[in-house]
MARMAR-864064 format. One record per residue (C-alpha): residue number from 1; residue in one letter; z, x, y negated. Coordinates in Angstrom, 3 decimals. Layout:
<atoms>
<atom k="NUM" r="a" pz="Z" px="X" py="Y"/>
...
</atoms>
This chain:
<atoms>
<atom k="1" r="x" pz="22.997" px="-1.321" py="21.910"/>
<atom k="2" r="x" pz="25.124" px="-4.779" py="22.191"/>
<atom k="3" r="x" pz="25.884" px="-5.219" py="19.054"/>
<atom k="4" r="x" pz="23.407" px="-4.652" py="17.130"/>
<atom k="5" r="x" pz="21.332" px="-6.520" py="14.805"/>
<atom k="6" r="x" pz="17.913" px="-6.589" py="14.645"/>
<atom k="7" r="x" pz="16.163" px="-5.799" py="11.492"/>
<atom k="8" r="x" pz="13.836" px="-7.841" py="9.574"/>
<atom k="9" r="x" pz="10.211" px="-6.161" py="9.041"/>
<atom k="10" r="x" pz="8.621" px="-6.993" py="5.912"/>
<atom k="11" r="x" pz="5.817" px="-6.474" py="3.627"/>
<atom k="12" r="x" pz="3.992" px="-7.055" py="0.248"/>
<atom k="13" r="x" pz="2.440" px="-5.369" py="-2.794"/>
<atom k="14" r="x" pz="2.177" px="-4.921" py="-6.590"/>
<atom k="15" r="x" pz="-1.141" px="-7.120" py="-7.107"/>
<atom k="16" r="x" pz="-2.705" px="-5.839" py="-10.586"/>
<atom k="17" r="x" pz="-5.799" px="-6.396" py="-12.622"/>
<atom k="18" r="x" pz="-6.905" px="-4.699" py="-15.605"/>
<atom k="19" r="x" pz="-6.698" px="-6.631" py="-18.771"/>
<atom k="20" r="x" pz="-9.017" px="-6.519" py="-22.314"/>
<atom k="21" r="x" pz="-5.967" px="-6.928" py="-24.090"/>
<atom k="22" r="x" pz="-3.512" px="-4.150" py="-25.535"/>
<atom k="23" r="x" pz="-0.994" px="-5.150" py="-22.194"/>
<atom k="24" r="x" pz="-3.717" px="-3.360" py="-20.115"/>
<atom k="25" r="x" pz="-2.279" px="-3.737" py="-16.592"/>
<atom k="26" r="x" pz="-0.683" px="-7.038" py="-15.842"/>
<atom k="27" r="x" pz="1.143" px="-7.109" py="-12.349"/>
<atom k="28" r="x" pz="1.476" px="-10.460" py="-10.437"/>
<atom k="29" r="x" pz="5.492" px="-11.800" py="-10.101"/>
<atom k="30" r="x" pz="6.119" px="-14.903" py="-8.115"/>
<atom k="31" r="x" pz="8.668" px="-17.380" py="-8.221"/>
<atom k="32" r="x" pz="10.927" px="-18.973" py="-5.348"/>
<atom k="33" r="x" pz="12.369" px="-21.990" py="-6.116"/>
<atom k="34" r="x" pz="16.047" px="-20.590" py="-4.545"/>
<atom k="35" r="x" pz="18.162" px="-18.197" py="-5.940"/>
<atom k="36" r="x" pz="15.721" px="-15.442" py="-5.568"/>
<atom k="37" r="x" pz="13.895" px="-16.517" py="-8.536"/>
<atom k="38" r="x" pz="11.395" px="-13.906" py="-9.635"/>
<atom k="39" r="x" pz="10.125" px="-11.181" py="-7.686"/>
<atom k="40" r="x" pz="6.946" px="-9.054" py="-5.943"/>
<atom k="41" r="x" pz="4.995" px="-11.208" py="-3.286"/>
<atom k="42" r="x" pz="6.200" px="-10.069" py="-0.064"/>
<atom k="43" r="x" pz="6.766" px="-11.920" py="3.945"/>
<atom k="44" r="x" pz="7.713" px="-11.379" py="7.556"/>
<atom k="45" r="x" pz="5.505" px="-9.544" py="9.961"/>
<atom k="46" r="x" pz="4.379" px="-11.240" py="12.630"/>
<atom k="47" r="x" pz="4.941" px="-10.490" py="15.638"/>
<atom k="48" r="x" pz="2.621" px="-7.151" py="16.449"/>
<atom k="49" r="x" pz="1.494" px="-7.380" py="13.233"/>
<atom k="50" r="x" pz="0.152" px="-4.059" py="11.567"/>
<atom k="51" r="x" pz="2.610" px="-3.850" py="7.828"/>
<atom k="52" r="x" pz="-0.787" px="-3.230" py="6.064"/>
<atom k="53" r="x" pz="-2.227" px="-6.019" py="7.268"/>
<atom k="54" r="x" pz="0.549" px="-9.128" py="6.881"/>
<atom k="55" r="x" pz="0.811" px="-7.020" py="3.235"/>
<atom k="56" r="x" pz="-2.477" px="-8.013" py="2.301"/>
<atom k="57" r="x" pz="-1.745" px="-11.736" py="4.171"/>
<atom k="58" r="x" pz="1.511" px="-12.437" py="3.072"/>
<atom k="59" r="x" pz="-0.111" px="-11.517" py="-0.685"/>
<atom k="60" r="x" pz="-2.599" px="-13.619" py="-0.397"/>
<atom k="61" r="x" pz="-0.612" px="-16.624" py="1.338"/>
<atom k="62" r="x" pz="2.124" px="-16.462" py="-1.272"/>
<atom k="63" r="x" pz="-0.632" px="-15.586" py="-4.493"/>
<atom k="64" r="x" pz="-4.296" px="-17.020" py="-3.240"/>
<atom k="65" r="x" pz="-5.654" px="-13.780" py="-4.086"/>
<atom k="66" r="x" pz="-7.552" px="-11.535" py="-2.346"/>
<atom k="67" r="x" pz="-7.152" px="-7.716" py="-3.290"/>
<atom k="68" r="x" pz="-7.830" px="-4.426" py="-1.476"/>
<atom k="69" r="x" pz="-5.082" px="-1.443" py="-0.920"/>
<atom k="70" r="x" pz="-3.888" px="1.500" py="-2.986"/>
<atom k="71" r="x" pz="-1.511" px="3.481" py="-2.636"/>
<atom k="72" r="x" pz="1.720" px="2.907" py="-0.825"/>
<atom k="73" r="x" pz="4.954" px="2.085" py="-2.777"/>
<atom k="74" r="x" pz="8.091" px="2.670" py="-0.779"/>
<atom k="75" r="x" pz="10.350" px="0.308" py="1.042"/>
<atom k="76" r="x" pz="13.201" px="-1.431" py="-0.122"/>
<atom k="77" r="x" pz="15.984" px="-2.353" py="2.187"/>
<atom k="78" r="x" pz="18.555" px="-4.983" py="1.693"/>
<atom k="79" r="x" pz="20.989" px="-7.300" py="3.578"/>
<atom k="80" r="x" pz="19.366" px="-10.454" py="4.336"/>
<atom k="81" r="x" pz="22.216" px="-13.293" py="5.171"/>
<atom k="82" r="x" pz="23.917" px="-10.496" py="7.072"/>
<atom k="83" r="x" pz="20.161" px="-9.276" py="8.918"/>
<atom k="84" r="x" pz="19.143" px="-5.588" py="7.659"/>
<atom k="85" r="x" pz="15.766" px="-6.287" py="6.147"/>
<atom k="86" r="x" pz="13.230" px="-3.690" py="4.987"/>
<atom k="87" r="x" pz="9.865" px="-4.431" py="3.065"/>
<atom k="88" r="x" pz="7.301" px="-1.868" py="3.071"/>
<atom k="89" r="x" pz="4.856" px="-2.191" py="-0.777"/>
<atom k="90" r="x" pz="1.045" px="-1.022" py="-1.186"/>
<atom k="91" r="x" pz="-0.625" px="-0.896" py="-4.597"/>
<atom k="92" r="x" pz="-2.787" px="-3.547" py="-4.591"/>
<atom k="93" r="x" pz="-6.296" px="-4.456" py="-6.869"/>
<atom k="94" r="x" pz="-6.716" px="-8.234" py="-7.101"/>
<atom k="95" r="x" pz="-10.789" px="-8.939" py="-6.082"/>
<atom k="96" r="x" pz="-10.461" px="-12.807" py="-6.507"/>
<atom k="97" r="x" pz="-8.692" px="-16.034" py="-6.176"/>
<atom k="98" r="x" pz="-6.719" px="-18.890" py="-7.013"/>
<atom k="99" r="x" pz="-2.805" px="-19.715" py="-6.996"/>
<atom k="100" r="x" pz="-1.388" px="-22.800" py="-6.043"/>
<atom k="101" r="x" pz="1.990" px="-23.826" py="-6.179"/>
<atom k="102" r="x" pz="4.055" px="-24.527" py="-2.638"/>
<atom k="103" r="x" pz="7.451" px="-25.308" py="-1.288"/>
<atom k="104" r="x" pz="7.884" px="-21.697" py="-0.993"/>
<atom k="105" r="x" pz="6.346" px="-20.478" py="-4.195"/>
<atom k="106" r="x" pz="6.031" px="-22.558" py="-7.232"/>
<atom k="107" r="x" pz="5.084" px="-20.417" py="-9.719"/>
<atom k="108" r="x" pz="3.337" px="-17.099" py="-10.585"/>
<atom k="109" r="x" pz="2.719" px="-15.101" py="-13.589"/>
<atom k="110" r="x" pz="0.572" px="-12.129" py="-14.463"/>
<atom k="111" r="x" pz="2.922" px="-9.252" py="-16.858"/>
<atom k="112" r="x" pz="3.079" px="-6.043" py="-18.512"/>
<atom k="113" r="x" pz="4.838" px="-3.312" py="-16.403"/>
<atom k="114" r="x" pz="7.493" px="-3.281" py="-18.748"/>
<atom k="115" r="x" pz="7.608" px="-7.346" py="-18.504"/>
<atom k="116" r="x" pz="7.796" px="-6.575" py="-14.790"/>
<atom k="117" r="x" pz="10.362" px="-4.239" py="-15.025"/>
<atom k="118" r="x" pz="12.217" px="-6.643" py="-16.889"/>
<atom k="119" r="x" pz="11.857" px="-10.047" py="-15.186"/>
<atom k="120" r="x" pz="11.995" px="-8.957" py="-11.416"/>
<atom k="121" r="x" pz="14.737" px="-8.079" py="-9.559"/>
<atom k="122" r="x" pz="16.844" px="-4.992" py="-9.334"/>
<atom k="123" r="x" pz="15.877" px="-3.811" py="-5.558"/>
<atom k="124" r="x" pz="12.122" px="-4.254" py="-6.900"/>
<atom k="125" r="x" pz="12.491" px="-1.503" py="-9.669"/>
<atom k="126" r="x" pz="11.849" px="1.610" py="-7.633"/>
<atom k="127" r="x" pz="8.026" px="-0.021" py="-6.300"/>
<atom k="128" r="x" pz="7.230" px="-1.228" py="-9.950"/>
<atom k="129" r="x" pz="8.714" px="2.738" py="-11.175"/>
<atom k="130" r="x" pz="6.604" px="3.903" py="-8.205"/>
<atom k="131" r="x" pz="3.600" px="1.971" py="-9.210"/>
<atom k="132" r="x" pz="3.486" px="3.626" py="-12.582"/>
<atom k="133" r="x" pz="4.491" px="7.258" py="-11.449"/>
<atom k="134" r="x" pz="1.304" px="7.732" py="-9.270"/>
<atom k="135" r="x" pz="-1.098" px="5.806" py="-11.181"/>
<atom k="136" r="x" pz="-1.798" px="3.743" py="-8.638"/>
<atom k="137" r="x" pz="-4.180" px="1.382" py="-11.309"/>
<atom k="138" r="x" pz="-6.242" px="4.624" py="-11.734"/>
<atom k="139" r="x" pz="-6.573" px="5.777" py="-7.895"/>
<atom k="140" r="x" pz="-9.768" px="4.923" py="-5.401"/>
<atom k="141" r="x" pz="-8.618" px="6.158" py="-1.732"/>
<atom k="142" r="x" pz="-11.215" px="8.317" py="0.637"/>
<atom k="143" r="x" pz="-10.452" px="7.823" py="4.505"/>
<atom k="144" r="x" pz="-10.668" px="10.052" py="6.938"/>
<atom k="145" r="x" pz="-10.688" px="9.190" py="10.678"/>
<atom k="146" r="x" pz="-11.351" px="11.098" py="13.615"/>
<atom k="147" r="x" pz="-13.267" px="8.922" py="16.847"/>
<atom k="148" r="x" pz="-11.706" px="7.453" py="19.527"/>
<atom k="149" r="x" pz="-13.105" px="7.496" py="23.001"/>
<atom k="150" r="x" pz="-15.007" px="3.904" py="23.386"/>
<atom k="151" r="x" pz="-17.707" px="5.080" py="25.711"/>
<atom k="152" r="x" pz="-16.864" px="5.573" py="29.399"/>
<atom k="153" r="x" pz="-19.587" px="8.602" py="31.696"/>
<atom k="154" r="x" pz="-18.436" px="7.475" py="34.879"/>
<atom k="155" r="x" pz="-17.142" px="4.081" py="36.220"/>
<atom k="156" r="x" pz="-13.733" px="5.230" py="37.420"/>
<atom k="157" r="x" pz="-10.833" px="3.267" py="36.642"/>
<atom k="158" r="x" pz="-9.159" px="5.815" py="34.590"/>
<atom k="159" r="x" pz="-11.953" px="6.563" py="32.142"/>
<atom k="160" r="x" pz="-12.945" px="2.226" py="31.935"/>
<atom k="161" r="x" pz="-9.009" px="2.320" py="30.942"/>
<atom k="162" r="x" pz="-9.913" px="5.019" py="28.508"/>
<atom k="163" r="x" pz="-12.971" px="3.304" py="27.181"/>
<atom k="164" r="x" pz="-10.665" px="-0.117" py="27.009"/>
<atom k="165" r="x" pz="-8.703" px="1.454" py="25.127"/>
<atom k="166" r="x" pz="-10.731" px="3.472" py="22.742"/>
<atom k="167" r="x" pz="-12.866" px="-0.005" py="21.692"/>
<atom k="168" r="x" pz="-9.506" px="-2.006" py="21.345"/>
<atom k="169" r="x" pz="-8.346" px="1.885" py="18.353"/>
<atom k="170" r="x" pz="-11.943" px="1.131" py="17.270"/>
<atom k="171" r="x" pz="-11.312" px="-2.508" py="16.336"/>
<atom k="172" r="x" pz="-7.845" px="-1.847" py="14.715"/>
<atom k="173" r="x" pz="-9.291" px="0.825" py="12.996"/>
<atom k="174" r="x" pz="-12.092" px="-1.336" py="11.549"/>
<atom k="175" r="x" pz="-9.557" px="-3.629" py="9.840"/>
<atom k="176" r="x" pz="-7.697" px="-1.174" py="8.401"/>
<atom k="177" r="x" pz="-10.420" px="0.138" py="6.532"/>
<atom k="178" r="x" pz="-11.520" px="-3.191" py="5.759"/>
<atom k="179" r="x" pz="-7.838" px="-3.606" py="4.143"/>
<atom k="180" r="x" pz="-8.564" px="-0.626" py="1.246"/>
<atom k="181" r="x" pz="-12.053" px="-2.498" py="0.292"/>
<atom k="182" r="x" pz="-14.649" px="0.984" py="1.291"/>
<atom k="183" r="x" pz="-18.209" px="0.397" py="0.321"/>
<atom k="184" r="x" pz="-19.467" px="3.521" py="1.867"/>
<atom k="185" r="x" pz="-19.165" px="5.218" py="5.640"/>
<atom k="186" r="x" pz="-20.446" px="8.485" py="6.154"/>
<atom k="187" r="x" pz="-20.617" px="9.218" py="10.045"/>
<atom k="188" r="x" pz="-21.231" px="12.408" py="11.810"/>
<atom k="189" r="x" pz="-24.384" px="11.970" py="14.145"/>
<atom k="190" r="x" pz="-21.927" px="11.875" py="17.597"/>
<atom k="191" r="x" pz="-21.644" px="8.471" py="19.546"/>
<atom k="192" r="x" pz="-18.111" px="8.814" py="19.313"/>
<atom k="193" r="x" pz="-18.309" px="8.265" py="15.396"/>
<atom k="194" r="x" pz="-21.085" px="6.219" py="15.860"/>
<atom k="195" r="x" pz="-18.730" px="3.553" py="18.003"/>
<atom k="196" r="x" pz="-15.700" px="4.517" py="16.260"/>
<atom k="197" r="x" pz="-16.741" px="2.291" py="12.906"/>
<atom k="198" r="x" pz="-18.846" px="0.167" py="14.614"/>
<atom k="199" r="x" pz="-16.495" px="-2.456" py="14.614"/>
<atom k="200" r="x" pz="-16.067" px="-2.245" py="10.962"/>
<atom k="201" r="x" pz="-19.516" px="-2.087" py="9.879"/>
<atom k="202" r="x" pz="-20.245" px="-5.472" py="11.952"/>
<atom k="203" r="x" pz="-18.627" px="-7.068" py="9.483"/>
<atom k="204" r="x" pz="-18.370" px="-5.277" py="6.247"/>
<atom k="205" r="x" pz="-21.972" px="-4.521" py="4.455"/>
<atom k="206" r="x" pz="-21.544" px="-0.683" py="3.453"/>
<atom k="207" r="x" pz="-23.820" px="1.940" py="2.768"/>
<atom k="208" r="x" pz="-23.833" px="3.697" py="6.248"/>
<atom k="209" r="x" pz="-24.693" px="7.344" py="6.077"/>
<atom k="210" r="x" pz="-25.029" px="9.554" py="8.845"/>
<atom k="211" r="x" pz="-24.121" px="13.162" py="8.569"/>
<atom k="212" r="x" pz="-25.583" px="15.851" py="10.774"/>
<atom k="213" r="x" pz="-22.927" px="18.069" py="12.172"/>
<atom k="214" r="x" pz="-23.696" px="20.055" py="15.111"/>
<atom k="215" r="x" pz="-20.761" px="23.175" py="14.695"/>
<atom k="216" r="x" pz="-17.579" px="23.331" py="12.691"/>
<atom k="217" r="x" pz="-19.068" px="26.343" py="10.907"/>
<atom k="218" r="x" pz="-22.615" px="27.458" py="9.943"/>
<atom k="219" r="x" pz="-25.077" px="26.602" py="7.617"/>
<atom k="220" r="x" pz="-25.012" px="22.780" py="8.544"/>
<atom k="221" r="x" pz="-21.697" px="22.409" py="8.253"/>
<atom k="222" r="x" pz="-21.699" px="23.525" py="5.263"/>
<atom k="223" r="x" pz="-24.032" px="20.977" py="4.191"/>
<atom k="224" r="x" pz="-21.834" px="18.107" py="5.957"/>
<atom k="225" r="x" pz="-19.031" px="18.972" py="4.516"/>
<atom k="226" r="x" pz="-20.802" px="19.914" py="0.593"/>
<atom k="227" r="x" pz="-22.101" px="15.762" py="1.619"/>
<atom k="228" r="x" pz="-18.660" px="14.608" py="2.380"/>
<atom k="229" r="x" pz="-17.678" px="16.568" py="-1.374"/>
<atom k="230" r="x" pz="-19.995" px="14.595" py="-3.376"/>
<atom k="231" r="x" pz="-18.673" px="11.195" py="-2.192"/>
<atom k="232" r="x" pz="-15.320" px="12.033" py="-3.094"/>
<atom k="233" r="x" pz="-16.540" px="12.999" py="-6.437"/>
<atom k="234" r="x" pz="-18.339" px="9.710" py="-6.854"/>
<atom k="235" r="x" pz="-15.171" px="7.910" py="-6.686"/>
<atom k="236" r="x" pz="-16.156" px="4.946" py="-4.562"/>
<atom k="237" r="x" pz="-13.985" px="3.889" py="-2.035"/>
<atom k="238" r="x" pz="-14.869" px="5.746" py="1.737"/>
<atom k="239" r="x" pz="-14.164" px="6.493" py="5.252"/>
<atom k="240" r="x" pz="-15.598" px="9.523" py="6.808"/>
<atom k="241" r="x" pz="-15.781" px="9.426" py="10.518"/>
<atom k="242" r="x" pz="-16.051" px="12.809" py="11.707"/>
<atom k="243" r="x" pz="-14.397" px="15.734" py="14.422"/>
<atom k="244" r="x" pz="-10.918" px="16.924" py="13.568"/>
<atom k="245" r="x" pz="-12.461" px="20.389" py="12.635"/>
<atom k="246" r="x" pz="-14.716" px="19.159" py="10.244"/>
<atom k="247" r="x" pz="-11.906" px="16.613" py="8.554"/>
<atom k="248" r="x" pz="-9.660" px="19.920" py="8.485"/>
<atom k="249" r="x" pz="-12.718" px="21.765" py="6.676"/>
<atom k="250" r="x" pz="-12.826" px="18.916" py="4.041"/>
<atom k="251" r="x" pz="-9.424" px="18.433" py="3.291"/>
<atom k="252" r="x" pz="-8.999" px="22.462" py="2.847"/>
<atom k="253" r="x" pz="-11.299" px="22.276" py="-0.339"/>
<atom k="254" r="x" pz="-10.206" px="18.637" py="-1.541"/>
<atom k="255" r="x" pz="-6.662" px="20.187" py="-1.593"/>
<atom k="256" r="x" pz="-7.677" px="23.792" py="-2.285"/>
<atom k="257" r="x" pz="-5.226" px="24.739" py="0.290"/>
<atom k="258" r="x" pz="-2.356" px="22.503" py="0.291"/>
<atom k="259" r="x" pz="-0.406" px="22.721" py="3.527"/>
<atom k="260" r="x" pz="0.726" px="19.355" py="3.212"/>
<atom k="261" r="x" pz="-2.545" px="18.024" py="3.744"/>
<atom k="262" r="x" pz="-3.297" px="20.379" py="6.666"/>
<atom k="263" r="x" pz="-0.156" px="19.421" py="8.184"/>
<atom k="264" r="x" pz="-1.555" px="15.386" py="7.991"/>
<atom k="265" r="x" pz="-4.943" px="16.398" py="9.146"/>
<atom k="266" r="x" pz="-3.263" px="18.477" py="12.694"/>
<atom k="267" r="x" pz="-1.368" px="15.061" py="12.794"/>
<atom k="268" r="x" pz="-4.361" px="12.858" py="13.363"/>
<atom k="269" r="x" pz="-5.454" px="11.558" py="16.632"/>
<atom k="270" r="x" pz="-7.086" px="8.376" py="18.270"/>
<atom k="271" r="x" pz="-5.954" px="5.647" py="16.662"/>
<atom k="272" r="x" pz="-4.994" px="6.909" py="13.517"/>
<atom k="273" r="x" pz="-6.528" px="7.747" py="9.798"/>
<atom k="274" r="x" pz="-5.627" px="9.487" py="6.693"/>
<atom k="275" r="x" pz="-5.902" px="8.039" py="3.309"/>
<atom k="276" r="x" pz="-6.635" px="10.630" py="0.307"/>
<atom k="277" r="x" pz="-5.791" px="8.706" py="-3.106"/>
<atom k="278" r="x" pz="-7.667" px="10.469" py="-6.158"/>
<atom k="279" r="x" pz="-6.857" px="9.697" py="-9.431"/>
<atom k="280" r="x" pz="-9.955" px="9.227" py="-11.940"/>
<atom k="281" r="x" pz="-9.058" px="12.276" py="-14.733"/>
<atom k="282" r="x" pz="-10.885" px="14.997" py="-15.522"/>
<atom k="283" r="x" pz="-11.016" px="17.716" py="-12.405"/>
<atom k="284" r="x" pz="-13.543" px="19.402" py="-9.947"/>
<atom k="285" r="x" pz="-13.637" px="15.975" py="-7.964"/>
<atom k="286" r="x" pz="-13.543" px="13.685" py="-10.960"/>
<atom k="287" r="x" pz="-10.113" px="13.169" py="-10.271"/>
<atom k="288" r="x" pz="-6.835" px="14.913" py="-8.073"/>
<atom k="289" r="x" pz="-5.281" px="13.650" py="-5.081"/>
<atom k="290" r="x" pz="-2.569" px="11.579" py="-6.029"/>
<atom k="291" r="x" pz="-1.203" px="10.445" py="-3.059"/>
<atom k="292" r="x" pz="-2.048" px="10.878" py="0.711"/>
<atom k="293" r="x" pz="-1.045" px="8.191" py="3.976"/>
<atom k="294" r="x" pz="-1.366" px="8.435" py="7.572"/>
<atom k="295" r="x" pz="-1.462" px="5.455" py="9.042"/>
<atom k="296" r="x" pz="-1.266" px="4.562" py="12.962"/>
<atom k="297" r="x" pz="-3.312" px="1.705" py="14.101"/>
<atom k="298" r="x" pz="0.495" px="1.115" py="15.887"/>
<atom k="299" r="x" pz="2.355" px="1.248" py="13.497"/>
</atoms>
């Protein structure tokens, strides 16, 4: 509509690491040299840029750490010199790094929560409150992705679209579970799954497993989905490529029959995945699900 304003899409994250010291989690706060002073590492999106992925850049840029995803935090949304802006937050582990100071950013400190709390500003309260409600230092997420269609059976033009297609899902699939640091990929025995985290596994080295799923019911899938039970209990991050049916099947006893989750699970198509964040207490899986996502390669 004339008129209107377009709105500025953001993202960033609560960087942690886990402390010897009686602070236990410190959380990273930057500083810009303007009146924003302190606050969470955040930046634009770039133009078709996936939020989880300039989150993880825009962290890193404005930090020099790398990290890999939690849980998502919320959005804040705030007037920008008269431009609506909104900044979407993920949880996020520091793996490594190094800061160094820039126009932009000139200084960064590790804190308590309650330092954090303190020292940031007001519209960053409800992530940092966020951050602490879920856990999100205590969570390791489990992925769950049905295949896209990458191969093509006949040359016509409408299936090589298809195929096009289904490869170009497969490789923005493949860095989105590169952005929540997995180390194992279980994979039903169908081509489909097979070439669905191909592109992933080209460049990540995981523990590839292949699970042998020939029904939705029956005696083996029983055993694929028992499998698919004991990596969630392990508590190491995951992606399980496998048929919606056999995703549905999992989920039902992860979440011993929570309709939210089997409203996510009818939700997913090509293109798209569903994060499971387990916290590590005491429970059947070593943990609860904390929090779940569903994330659009689009989106």
């Amino acid at each position: 509509m004339a008129g209107d304003v377009a709105r500025i899409e953001a993202a960033g994250g609560v960087l942690w690491r886990m402390t010897d010291s009686r602070r236990g989690v410190e959380v990273v706060l930057v500083h810009r040299p303007n009146k924003e002073g302190w606050s969470l590492p955040k930046g634009k999106l770039h133009a078709g840029e996936h939020p989880v992925i300039a989150a993880l850049r825009e962290v890193r840029e404005e930090t020099g750490f790398r990290a890999s995803l939690g849980p998502a935090l919320g959005t804040t949304s705030y007037l920008k010199g008269g431009q609506p802006k909104r900044v979407r937050y993920w949880s996020m582990s520091a793996v490594d790094g190094r800061f160094t100071p820039s126009a932009e950013i000139d200084d960064l400190t590790w804190v308590s929560l309650r330092d954090a709390a303190r020292l940031t500003r007001r519209r960053d309260l409800p992530v940092i409150a966020r951050f602490r409600r879920v856990n999100a230092f205590q969570t390791r997420p489990l992925l769950l992705v049905p295949p896209v269609g990458v191969s093509s059976e006949d040359g016509s033009a409408k299936n090589h679209r298809r195929s096009l297609g289904g490869r170009e899902q497969a490789k923005a699939l493949g860095e989105l579970i590169q952005a929540f640091g997995v180390q194992r990929a279980l994979v039903a025995e169908a081509l489909r799954c097979t070439e669905t985290l191909r592109p992933f596994e080209q460049v990540i080295d995981v523990k590839h497993e292949s699970v042998l799923v020939v029904r939705d019911t029956g005696p083996r899938a029983r055993v694929a989905v028992d499998q698919l039970l004991e990596v969630a209990q392990e508590g190491v991050p995951a992606v399980v490529c496998a048929e919606a049916s056999l995703l549905a099947r999992l989920t039902d006893e992860l979440g011993a029959g929570k309709t939210d989750l089997r409203r996510r699970i009818s939700r997913l198509q090509n293109g798209s995945l569903l994060v499971l964040h387990f916290d590590r207490g005491p429970g059947r899986l070593g943990g609860q699900i904390s929090t779940t996502e569903w994330i659009r390669t689009g989106a």
